[in-house]
Backbone bond lengths (Angstrom), bond angles and torsions (degrees), N, CA, C in turn:
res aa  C-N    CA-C-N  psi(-1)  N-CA   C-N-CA  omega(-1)  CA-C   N-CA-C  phi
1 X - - - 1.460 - - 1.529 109.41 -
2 X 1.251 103.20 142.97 2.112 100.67 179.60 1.141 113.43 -94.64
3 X 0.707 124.39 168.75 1.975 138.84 179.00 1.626 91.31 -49.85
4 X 1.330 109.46 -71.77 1.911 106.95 -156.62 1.515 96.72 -36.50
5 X 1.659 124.44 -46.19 1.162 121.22 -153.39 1.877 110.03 -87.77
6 X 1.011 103.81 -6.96 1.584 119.55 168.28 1.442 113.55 -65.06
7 X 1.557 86.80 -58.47 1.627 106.64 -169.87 1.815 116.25 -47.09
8 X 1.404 98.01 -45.96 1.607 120.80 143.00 1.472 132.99 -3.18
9 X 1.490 83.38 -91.98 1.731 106.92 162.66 0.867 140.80 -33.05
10 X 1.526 86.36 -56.30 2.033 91.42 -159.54 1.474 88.12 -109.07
11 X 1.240 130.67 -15.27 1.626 140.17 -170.19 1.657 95.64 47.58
12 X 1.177 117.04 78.38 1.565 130.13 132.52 1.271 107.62 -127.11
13 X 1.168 123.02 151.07 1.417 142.05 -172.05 1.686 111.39 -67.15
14 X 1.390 109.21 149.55 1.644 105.69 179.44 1.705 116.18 -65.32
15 X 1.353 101.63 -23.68 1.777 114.37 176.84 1.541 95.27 -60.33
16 X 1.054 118.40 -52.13 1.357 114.60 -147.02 1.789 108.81 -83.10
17 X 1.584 109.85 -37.38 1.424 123.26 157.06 1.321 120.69 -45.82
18 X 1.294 123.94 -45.92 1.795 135.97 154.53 1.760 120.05 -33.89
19 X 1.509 87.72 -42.56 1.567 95.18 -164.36 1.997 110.67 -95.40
20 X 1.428 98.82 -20.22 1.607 108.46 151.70 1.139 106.04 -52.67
21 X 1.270 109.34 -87.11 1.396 110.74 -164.27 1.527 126.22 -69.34
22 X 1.712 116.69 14.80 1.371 125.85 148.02 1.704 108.60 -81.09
23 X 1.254 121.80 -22.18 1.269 127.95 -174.21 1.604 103.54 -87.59
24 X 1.006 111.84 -13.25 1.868 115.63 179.52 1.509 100.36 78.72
25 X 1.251 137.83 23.25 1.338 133.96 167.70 1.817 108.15 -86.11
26 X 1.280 115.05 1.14 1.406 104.34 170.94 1.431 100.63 -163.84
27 X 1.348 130.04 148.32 1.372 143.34 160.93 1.185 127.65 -135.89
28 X 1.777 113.17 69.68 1.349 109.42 159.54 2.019 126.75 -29.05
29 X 1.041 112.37 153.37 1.474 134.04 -177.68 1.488 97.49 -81.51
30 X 1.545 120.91 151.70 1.268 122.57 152.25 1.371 131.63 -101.99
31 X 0.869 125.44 121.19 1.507 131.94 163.11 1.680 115.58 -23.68
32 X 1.535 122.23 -163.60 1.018 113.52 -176.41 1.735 116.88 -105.13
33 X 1.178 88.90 -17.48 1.611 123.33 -172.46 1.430 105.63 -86.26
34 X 1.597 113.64 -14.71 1.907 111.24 161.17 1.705 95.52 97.40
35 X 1.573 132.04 3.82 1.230 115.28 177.65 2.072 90.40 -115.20
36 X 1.024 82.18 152.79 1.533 111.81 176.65 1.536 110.23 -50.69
37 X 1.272 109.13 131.82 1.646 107.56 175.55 1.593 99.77 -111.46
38 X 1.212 143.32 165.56 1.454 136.38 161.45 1.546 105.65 -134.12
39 X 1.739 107.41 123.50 1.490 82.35 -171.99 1.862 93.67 -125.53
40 X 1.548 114.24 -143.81 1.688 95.79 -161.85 1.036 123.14 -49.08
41 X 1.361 132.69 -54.14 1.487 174.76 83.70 1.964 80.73 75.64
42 X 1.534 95.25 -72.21 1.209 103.84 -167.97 1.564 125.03 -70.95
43 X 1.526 114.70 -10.00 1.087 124.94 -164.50 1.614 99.58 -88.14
44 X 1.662 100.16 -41.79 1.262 101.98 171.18 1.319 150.51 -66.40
45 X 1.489 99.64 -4.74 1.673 123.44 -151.55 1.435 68.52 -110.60
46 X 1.455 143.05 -57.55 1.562 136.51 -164.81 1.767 105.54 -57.21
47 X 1.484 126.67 -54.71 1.126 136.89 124.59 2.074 102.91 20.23
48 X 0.938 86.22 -121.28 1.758 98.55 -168.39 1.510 96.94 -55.55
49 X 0.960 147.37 -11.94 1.868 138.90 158.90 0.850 86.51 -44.70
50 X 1.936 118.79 -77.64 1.700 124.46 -153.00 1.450 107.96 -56.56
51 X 1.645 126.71 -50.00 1.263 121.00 -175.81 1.486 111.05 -54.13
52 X 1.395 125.71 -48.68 1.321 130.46 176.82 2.110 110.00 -53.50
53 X 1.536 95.42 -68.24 1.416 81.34 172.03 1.591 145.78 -33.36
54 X 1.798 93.33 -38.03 1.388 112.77 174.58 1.398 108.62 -62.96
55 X 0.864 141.81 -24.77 1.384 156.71 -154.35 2.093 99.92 -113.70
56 X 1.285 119.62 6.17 0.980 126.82 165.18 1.721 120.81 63.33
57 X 1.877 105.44 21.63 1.264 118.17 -157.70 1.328 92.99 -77.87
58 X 1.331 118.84 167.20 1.695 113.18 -179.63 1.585 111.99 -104.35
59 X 1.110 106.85 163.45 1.658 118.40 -175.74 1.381 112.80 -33.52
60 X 1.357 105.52 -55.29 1.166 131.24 -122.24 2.113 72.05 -96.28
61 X 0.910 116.84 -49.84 1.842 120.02 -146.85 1.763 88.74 -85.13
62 X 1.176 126.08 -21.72 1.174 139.38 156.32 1.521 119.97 -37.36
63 X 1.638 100.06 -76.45 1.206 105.94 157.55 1.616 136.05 -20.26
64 X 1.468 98.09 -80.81 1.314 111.16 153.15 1.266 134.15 -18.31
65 X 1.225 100.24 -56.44 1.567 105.95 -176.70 1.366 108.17 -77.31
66 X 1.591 139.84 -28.35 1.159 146.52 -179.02 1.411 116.35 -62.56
67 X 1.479 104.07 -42.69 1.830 141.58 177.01 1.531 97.29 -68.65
68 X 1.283 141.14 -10.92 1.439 127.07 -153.09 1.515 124.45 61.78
69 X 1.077 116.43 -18.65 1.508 120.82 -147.15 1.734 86.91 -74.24
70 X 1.474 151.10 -33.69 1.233 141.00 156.17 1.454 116.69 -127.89
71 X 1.348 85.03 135.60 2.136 104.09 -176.68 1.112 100.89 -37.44
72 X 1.335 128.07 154.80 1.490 117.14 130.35 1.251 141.91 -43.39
73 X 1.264 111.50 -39.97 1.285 105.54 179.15 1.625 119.83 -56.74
74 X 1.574 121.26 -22.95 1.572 120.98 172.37 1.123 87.85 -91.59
75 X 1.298 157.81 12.77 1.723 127.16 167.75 1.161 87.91 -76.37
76 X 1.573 123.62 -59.54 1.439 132.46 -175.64 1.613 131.05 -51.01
77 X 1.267 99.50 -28.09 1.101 87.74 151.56 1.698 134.26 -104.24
78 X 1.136 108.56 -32.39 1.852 109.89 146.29 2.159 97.56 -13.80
79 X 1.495 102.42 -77.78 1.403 98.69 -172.32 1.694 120.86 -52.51
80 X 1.281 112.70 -46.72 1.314 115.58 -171.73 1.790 97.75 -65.08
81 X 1.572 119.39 -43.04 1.539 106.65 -179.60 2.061 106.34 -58.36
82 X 1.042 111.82 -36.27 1.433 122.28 170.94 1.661 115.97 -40.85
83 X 1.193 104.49 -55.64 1.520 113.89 177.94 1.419 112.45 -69.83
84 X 1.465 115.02 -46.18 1.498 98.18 -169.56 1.565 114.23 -81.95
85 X 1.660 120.75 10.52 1.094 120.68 155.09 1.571 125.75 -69.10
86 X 1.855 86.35 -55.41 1.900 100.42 -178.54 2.019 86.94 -47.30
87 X 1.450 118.59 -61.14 1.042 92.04 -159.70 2.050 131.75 -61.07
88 X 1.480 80.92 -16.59 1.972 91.55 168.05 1.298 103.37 -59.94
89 X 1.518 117.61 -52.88 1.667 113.27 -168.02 1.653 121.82 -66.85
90 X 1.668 106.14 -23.45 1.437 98.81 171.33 1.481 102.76 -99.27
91 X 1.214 126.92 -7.48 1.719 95.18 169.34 1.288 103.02 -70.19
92 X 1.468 154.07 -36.11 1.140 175.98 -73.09 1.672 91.37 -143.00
93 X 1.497 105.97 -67.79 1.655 106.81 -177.59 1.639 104.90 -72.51
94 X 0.758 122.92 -38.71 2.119 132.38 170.25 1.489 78.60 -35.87
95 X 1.410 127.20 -83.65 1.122 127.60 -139.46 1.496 117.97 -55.31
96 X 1.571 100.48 -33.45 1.696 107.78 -178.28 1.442 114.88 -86.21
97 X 1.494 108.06 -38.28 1.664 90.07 149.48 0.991 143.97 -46.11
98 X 1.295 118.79 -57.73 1.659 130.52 -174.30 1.876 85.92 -53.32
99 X 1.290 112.40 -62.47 1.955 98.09 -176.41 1.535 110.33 -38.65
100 X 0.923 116.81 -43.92 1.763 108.76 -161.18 1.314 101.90 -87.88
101 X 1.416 121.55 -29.41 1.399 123.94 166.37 2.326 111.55 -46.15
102 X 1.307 89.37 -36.10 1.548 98.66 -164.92 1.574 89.43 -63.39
103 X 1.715 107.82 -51.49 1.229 115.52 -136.05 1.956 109.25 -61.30
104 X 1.719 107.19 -9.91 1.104 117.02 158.22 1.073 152.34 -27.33
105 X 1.314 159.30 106.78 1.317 141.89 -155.06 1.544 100.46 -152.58
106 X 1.783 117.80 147.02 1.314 130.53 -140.20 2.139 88.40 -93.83
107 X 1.382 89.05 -37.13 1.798 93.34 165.52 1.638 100.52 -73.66
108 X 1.157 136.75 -23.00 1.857 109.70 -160.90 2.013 84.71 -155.09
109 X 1.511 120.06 80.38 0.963 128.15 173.24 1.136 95.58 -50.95
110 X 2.156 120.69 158.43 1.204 137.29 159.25 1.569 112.09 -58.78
111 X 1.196 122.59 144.77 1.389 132.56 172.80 1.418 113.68 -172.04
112 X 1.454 117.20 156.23 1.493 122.20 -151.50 1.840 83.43 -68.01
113 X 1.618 136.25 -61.14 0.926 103.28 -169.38 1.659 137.18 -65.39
114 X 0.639 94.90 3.68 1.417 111.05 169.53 1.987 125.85 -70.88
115 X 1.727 89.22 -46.06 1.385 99.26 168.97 1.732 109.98 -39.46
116 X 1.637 111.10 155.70 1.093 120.38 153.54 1.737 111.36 -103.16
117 X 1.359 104.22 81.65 1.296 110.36 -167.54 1.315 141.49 -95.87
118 X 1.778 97.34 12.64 1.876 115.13 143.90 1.579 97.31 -68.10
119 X 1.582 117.54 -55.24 1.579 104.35 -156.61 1.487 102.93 -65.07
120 X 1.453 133.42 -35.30 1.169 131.10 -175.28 1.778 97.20 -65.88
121 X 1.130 141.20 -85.01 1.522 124.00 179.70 1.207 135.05 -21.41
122 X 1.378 103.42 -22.39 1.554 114.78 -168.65 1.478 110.87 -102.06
123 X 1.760 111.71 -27.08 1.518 116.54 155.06 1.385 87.00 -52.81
124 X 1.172 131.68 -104.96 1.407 147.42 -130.11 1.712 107.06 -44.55
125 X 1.272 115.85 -48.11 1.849 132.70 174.76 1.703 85.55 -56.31
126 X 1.302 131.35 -44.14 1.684 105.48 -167.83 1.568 113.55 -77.42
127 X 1.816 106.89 -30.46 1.419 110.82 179.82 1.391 122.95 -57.47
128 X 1.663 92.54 -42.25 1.878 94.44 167.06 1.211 139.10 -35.42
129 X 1.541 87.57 -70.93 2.114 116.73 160.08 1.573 98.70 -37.14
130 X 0.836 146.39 -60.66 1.462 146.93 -171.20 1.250 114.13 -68.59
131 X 2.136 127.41 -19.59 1.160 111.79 175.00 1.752 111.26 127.06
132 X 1.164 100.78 -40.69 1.451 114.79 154.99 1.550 126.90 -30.14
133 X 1.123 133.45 143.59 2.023 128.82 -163.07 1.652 74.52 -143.03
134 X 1.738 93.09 138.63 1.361 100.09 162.06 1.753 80.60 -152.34
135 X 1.306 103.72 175.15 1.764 121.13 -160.66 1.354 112.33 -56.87
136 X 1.494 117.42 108.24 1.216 100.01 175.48 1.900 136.85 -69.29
137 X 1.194 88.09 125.41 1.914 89.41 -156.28 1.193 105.77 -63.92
138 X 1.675 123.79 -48.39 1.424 114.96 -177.80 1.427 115.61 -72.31
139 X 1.236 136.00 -32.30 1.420 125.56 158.17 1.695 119.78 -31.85
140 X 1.446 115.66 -36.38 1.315 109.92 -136.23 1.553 101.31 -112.30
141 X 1.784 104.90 -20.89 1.161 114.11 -169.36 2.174 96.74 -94.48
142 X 1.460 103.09 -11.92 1.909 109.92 -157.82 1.801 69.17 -91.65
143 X 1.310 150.10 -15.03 1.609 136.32 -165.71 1.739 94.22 -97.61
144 X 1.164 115.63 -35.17 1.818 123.39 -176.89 1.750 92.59 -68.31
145 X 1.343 119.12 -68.00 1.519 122.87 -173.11 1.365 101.24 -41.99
146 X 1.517 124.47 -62.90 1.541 123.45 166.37 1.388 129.37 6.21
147 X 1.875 81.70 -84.65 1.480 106.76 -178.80 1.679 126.80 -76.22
148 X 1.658 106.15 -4.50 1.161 131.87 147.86 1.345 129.42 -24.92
149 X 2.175 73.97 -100.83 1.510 64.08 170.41 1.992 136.67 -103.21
150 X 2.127 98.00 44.93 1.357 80.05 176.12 1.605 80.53 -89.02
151 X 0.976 140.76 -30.16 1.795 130.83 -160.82 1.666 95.96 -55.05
152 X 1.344 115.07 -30.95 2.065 112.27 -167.83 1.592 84.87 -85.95
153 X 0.826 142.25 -3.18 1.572 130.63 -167.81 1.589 92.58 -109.16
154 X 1.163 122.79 -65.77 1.725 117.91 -172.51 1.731 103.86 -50.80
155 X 1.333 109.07 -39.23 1.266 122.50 -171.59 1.760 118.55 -56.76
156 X 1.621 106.67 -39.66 1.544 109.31 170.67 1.829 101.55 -78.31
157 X 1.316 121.80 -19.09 1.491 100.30 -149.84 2.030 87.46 -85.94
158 X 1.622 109.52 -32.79 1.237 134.46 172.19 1.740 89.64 -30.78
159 X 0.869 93.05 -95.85 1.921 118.69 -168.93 1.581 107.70 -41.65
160 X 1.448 107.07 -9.51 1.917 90.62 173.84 0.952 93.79 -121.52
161 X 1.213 159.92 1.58 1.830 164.46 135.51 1.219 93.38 -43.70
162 X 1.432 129.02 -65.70 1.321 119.30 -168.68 1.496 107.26 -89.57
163 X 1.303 137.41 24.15 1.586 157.35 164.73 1.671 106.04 -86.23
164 X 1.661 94.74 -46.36 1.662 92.81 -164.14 1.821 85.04 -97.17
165 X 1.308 137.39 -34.30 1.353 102.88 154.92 1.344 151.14 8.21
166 X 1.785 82.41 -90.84 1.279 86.59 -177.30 1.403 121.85 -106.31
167 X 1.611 110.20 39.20 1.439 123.96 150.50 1.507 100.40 -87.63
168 X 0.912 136.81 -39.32 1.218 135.32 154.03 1.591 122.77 -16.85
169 X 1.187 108.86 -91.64 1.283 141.44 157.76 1.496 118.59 -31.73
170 X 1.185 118.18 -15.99 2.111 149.20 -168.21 1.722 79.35 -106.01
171 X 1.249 111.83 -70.84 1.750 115.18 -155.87 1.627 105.97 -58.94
172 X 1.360 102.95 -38.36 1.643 107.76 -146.75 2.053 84.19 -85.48
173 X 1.406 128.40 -10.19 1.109 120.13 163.36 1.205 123.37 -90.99
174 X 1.405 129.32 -17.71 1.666 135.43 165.78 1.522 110.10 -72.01
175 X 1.340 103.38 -34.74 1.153 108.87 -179.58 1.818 126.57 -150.44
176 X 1.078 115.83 86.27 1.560 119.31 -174.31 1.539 126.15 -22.45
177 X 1.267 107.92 115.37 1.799 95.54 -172.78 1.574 93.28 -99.98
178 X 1.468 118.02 171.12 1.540 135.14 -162.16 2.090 86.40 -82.74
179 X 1.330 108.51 124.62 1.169 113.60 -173.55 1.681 121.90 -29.98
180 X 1.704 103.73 -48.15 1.412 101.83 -160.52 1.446 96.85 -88.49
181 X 1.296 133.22 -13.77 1.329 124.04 166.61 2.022 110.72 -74.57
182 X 0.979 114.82 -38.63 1.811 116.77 143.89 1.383 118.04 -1.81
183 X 1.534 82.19 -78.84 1.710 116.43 -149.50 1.832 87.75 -68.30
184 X 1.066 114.26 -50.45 1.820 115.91 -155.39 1.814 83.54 -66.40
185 X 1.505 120.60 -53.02 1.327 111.62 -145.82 1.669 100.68 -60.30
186 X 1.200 95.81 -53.33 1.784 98.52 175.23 1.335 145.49 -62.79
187 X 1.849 97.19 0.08 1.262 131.74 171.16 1.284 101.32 -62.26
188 X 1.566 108.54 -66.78 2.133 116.07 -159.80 1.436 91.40 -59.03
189 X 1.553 134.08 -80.98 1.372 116.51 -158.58 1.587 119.76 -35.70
190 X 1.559 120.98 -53.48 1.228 142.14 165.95 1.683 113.41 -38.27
191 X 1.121 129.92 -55.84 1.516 143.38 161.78 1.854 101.78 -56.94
192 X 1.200 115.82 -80.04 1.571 98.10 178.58 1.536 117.72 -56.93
193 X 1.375 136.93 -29.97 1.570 119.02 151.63 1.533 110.45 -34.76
194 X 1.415 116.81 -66.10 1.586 83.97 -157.34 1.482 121.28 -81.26
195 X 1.894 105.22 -18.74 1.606 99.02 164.22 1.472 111.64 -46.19
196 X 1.170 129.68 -68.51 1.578 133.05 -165.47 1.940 84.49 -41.66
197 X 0.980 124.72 -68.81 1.971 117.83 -162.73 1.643 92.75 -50.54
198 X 1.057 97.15 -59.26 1.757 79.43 -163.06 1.692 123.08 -82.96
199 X 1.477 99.46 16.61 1.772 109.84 163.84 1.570 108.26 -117.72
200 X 1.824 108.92 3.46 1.506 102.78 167.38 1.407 105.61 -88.39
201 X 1.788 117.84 -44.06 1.586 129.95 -179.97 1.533 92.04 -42.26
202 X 1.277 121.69 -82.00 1.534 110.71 -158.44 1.454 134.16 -54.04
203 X 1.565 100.51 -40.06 1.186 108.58 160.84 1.793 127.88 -46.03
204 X 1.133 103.30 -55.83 1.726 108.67 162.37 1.570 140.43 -69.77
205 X 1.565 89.85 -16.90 1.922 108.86 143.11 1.232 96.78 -65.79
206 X 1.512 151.04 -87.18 1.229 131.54 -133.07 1.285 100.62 -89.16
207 X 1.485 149.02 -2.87 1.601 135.94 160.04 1.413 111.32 -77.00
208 X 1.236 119.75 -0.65 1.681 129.55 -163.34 1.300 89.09 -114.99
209 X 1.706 139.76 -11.88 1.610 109.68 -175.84 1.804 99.70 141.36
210 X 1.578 108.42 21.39 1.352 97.18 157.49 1.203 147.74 -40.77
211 X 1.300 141.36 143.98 1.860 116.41 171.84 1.345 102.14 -53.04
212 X 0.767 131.04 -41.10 1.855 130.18 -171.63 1.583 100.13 -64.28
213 X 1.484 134.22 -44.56 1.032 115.02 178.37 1.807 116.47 -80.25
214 X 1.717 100.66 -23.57 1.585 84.91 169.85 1.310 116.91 -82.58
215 X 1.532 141.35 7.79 1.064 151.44 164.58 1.250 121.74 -71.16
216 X 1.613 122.22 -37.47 1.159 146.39 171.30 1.465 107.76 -61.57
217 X 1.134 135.77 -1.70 1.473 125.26 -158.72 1.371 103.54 -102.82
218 X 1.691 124.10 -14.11 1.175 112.11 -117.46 1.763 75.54 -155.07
């Protein structure tokens, strides 16, 4: 069976099947012809990745468990101790909302200046110390800068492709070029426009939440 028709199946993406089996969580067989065949074996092993992934298990404990090296039953619970933290840390933020929610009033609506927002940091800096997870800001804001500045980067290479265009397009009216030499010149700018779009799209899929970046966490 080939990847496209995997991809199908089990509906995970061929990117993401690549990056399993860069992780050693799967090793399709090869054919004779040097491309990869995947047959039940493999469909199934892709199978319990996704169920496990869904379940927010990490790469790495995955592994493990595939390797023997830990039961399932401690991956599972590894995860379940996992959850009933996330869930300590968001009752935790519930709780400080609902306060500032109170702290409202129909004469003196809530608003950031209003906050006392040393004491609010300084709640939050003690909850940490104690164990508490709340969003990490520089992670989240260094993935926005990212995607920043790849959009200002596609964006200059964008604007001089379509610069030398339509110098192009300037020349070929002062002076007529032989059609198919035309056609080719206005081809490359036109061809690198849409590579640059469709190597900015992907690129800002995977700073937004690739498997590789949720792999990275962990």
């Amino acid at each position: 069976m080939k990847i496209q028709n995997v991809e199908e199946l089990v509906g995970i993406s061929k990117k993401n099947i690549r990056f399993y089996e860069d992780q050693g969580l799967l090793s399709p067989k090869r054919a004779e012809n040097g491309y990869r065949e995947y047959h039940e074996e493999d469909i199934r092993r892709l199978k319990q990745i996704k169920f496990l992934r869904k379940l927010y298990v990490p790469i790495e404990e995955i592994r493990q468990v595939f390797s023997g090296e830990i039961p399932m039953e401690q991956c599972l619970e590894h995860r379940f101790r996992d959850i009933e933290k996330q869930r300590a840390d968001l009752d935790e933020i519930q709780m400080i909302t609902e306060e500032l929610l109170r702290s409202g009033t129909p004469e003196e609506p809530l608003s950031p200046d209003r906050l006392d927002i040393d004491s609010c940091l300084e709640k939050i800096a003690r909850l940490e110390k104690e164990g508490k997870t709340f969003m990490d800001v520089n992670l989240t804001d260094v993935h926005r800068k990212k995607a920043f500045g790849s959009l200002i980067g596609a964006s200059i290479m964008i604007a001089v492709m379509a610069f030398i265009a339509g110098m192009i397009l300037w020349g070929n009216k002062a002076e007529p070029l032989p059609k198919f030499l035309f056609v080719l010149l206005m081809a490359i700018p036109v061809v690198i426009i849409v590579c640059i779009i469709v190597v900015l799209v992907q690129r800002i899929g995977e700073i937004q939440g690739g498997e590789e970046d949720e792999a990275a966490k962990y």
